[in-house]
N, C-alpha and C positions, 0 to 999 in steps of 0.2 A: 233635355231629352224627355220626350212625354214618358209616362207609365215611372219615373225613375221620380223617387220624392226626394225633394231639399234636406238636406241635412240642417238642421237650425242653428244659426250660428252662434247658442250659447252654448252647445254642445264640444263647442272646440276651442272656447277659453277655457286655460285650467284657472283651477279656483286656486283663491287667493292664498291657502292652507299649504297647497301644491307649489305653489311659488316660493312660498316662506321654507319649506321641507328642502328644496332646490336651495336654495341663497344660502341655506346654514349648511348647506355639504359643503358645498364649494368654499362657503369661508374657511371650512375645518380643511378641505384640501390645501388652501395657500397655506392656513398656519401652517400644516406639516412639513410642506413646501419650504417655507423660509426658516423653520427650524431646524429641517435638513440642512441645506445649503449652509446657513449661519454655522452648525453645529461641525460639518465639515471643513470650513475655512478657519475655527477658529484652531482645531485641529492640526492643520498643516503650518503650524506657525512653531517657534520653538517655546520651549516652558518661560526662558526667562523673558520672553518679550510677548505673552499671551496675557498676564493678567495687567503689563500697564495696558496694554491697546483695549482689551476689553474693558477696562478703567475709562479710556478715551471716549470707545465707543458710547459706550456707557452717559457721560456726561451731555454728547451731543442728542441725544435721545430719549431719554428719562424724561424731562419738562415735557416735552411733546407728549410722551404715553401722559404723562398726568393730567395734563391741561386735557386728552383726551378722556380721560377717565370722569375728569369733571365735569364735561359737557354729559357724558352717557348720566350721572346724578342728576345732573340738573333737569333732564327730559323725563327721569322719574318723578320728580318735585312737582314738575309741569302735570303729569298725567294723573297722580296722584288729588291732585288741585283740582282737576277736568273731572275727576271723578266726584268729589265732595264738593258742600256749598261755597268754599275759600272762590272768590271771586278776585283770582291774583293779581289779573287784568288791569282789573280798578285798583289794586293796593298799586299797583306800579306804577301806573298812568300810561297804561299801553293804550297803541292805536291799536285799529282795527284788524290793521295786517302784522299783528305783531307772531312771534313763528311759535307755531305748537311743539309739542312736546314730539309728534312724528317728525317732524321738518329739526328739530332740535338733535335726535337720535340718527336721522342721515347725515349730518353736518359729523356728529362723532364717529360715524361710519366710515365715511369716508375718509378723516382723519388717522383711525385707526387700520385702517388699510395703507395709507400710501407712508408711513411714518418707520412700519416695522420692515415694508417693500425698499425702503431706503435704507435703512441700518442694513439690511441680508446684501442690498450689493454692495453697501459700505465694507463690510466685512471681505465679500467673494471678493471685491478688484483688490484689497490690500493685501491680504494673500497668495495671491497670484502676481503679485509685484508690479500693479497695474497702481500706485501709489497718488499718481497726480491723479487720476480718476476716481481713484476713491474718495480723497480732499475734494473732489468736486459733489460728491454726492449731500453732506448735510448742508453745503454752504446753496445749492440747487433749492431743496426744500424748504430752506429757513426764506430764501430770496421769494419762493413762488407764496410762501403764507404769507409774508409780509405784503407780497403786492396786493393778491387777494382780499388781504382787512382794511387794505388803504387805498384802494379802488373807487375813480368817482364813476365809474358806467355802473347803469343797472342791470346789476347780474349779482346773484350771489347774495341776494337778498340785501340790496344795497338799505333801505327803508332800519332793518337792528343794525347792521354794523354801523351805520350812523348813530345810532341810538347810545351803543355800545362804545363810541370813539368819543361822545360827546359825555356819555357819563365817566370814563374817565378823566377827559380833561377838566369834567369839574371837579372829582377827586385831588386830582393834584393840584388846583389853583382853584380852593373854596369860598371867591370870591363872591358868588350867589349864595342865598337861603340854600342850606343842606335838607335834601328830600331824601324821602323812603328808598328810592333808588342807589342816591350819591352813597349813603352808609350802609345802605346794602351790600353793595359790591363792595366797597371799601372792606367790609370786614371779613370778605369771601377771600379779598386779596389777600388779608393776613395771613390767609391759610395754605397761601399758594406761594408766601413768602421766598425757601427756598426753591421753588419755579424758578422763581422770580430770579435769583442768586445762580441757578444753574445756566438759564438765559444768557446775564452778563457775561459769564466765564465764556460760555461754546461763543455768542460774539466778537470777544477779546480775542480770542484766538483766531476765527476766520478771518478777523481784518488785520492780525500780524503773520497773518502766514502761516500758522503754527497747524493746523488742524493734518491729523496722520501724520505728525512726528510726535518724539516725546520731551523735545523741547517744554513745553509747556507745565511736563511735572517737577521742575525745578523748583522749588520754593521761592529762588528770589529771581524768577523771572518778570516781566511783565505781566501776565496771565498767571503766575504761577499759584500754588495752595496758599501760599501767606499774603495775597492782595489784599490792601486796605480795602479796594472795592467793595471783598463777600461781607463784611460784615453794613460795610453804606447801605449797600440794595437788601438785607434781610431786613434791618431795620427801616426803612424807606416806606413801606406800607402802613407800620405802626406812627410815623410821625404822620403821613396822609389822615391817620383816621382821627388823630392826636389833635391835630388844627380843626377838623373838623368840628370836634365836641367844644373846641373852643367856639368857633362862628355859632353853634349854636346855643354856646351861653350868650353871646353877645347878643343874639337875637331874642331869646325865649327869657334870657336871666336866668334859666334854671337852676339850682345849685346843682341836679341829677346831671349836667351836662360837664360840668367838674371834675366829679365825683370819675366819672366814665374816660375823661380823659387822662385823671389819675391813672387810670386803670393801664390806657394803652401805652402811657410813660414809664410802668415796669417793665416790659418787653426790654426797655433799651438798655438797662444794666446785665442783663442777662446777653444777651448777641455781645456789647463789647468788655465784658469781663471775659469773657469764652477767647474773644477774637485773640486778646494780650497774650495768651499763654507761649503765641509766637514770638512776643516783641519785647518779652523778659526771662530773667533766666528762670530756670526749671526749680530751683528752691524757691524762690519770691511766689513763684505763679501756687506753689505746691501748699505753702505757708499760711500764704494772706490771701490771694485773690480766688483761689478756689472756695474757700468758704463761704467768700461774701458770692461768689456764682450760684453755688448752693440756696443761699438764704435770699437771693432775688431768685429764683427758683420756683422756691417755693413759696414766695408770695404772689408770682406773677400766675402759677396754677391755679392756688385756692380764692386768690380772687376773682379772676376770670369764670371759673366756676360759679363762684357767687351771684357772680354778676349775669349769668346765663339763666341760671334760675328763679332768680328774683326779677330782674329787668326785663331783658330781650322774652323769656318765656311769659314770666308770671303763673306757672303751677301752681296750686294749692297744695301740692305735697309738700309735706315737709314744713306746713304754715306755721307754726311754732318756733322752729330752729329757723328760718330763712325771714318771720317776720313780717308777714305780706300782711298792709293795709286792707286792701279789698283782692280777699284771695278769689279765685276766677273757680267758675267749673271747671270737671275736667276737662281736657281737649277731644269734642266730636273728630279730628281729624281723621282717628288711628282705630274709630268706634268704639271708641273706652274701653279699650282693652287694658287691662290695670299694667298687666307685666311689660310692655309697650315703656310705660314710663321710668318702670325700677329698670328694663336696661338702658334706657338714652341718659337716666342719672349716672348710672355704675359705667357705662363705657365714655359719658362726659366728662368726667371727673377723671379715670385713668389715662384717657387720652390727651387730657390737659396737662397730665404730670409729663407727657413722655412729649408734648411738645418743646422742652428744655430740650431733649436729646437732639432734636429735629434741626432746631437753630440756632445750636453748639456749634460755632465754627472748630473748634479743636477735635470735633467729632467725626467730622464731616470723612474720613477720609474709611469710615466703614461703609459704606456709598450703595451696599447692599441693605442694610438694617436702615439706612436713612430712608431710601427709594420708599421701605414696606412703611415706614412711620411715617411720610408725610402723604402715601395712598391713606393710612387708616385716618391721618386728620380731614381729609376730604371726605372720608366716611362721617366722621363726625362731625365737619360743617354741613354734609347735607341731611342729618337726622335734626341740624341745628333750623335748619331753613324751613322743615314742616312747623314747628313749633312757632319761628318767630313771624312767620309769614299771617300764621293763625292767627295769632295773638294780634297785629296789626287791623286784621281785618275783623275782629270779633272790636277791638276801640272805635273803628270806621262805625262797624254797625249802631254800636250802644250810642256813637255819637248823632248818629242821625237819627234813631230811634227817638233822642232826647230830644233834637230839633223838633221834629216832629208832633211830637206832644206838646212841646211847648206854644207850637204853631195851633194844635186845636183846643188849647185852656182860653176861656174866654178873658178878655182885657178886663182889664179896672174899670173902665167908664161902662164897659157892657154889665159886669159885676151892680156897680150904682143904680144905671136905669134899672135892671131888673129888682134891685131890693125897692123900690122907688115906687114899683109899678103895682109888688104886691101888699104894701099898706094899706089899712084900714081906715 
């Protein structure tokens, strides 16, 4: 219409600010959302059959929250990286389409939506004595993430999950030279350990049937708390990483590659002295094998430590006590913030005492104190991931630095002509 002016059409996208203020309401409306409903179902159930089911629930869902929690880390690590010089990229040997730390944080987005949306009707149908639908609910979501990561179409950023499927199978059959990646993840899986052990269980059960009955908290069931299985799959990650350090003695001859896989071979007294307390009586376990639990313990803590600070980090703090050959500056990552490093020491070193409790199978069954203790070691692998990532990448630099130089000192034969040329 003449005389009438266009509205311009950047007037009518809202800005990006608006959009983000929008998305976090609406998140906080579902949480309320499925913490109502959850919080009313668990409710209508009677006392003595509310804390095994929430027990249950519990188990099928826990590893999901975590594994999602660990994706939300990881996309900090990444953003953090994007911010400073750390050129992650290149320590990893990423392609070009490898997924940012935004595209990392949708992926846990979305996870974390559709994960606590399935426990709330997990809960609402079994309440309602809607029982066989309920059992269909985690057995639903465990089937669509599995198809999801093992997907050959391209969709779903088919380019990492390749990435990601192919650096685990070299993990577990270290058959090639072990790279920055292969021991990377490998040692992130330590951390995920009992993930890992919570997985086998809620599987074992969907495929006996057992899933929304309480069949399953028998002890000597198939599934039940005393499977020789939990303590295989806890320890399962630490042999992974175990073989590894060997392949690369075998390659590099290091003694440091030994030394390290020393390291990961204390893990294993600790998981099956714990596991026994089922499998002998109660004085024997009380006697003799709690102590030696104990004192692989605490070797498997304070070396792990050690071996954090000295190795995988390389800090200068502490250069006297820990012994560092060529102690390093401090780490630009954090902008030398000093107090930065006294807490990643003071919450490394605690959190490595309290992973004994973590992957205590005899422990296992305070399943609330477990959940909080292996969140906080994922906190503490991802304060671990700035440090060692840096460190990686500050060796990269100084080694091509040194290439480099070496590349513009002149040769021996140009050294001769020239003394040759300026004689008298």
């Amino acid at each position: 219409m003449k005389g009438v002016s266009a509205i311009p059409a950047v007037a009518i996208i809202p800005s990006p600010l608006f959009l983000w203020r929008v998305k976090v309401i609406l998140f906080l409306l579902w949480g309320l959302c499925c913490c109502k409903i959850g919080w009313d179902s668990v409710m209508r159930m009677s006392v003595d059959l509310r804390d095994l089911f929430l027990y249950e629930a519990f188990l099928y869902y826990n590893p999901l929250l975590l594994v999602a929690l660990m994706i939300w880390l990881w996309g900090v690590n990444l953003w953090v990286f994007a911010q400073s010089s750390v050129n992650y990229a290149k320590v990893f040997d990423l392609s070009q389409t490898h997924l940012s730390h935004r595209e990392i944080w949708r992926c846990a987005t979305w996870l974390t939506l559709v994960v606590p949306t399935s426990m709330t009707a997990y809960l609402y149908l079994y309440s309602h004595g809607e029982v066989s639908l309920a059992a269909s609910q985690p057995v639903l979501l465990y089937a669509i993430l599995l198809m999801i990561l093992l997907s050959p179409f391209d969709m779903f950023y088919l380019s990492s999950r390749f990435f990601f499927l192919r650096t685990m199978w070299r993990i577990a059959l270290p058959l090639q030279a072990i790279t920055f990646p292969d021991f990377f993840m490998a040692d992130i899986f330590t951390s995920m350990s009992k993930v890992f052990s919570d997985l086998e269980r809620s599987g074992c059960r969907m495929v006996h049937r057992q899933v929304a009955t309480i069949a399953w908290f028998e002890a000597d069931s198939i599934c039940g708390s005393h499977s020789v299985a939990i303590p295989l799959v806890l320890v399962l990650p630490y042999l992974c990483r175990f073989f590894q350090c060997l392949r690369q003695y075998k390659d590099t001859k290091e003694k440091t590659c030994l030394l390290n896989a020393l390291k990961y071979s204390t893990a294993v007294p600790v998981i099956f002295l714990s596991a026994l307390k089922y499998h002998v009586f109660p004085d024997v376990w009380i006697s003799f094998y709690r102590p030696l639990w104990l004192i692989s313990s605490v070797v498997n803590s304070l070396y792990s430590f050690y071996w954090d600070i000295k190795r995988d980090w390389d800090l200068s703090i502490l250069t006297r006590i820990f012994m560092f050959k060529n102690p390093s500056a401090w780490s630009n990552l954090l902008y030398g913030r000093s107090w930065v490093f006294y807490w990643v020491l003071g919450s490394n070193l605690i959190l490595r005492c309290t992973w004994t409790y973590k992957l205590s199978a005899h422990l296992r069954h305070n399943y609330l104190t477990v959940f909080a203790i292996t969140a906080l070691e994922m906190v503490r692998r991802f304060q671990w991931v700035f440090f060692r990532v840096e460190n990686e990448w500050n060796k990269m630099t100084a080694k091509q630095n040194f290439e480099l130089s070496s590349d513009m000192l002149p040769s021996e034969s140009d050294r001769l002509l020239d003394s040759n040329s300026h004689k008298v």
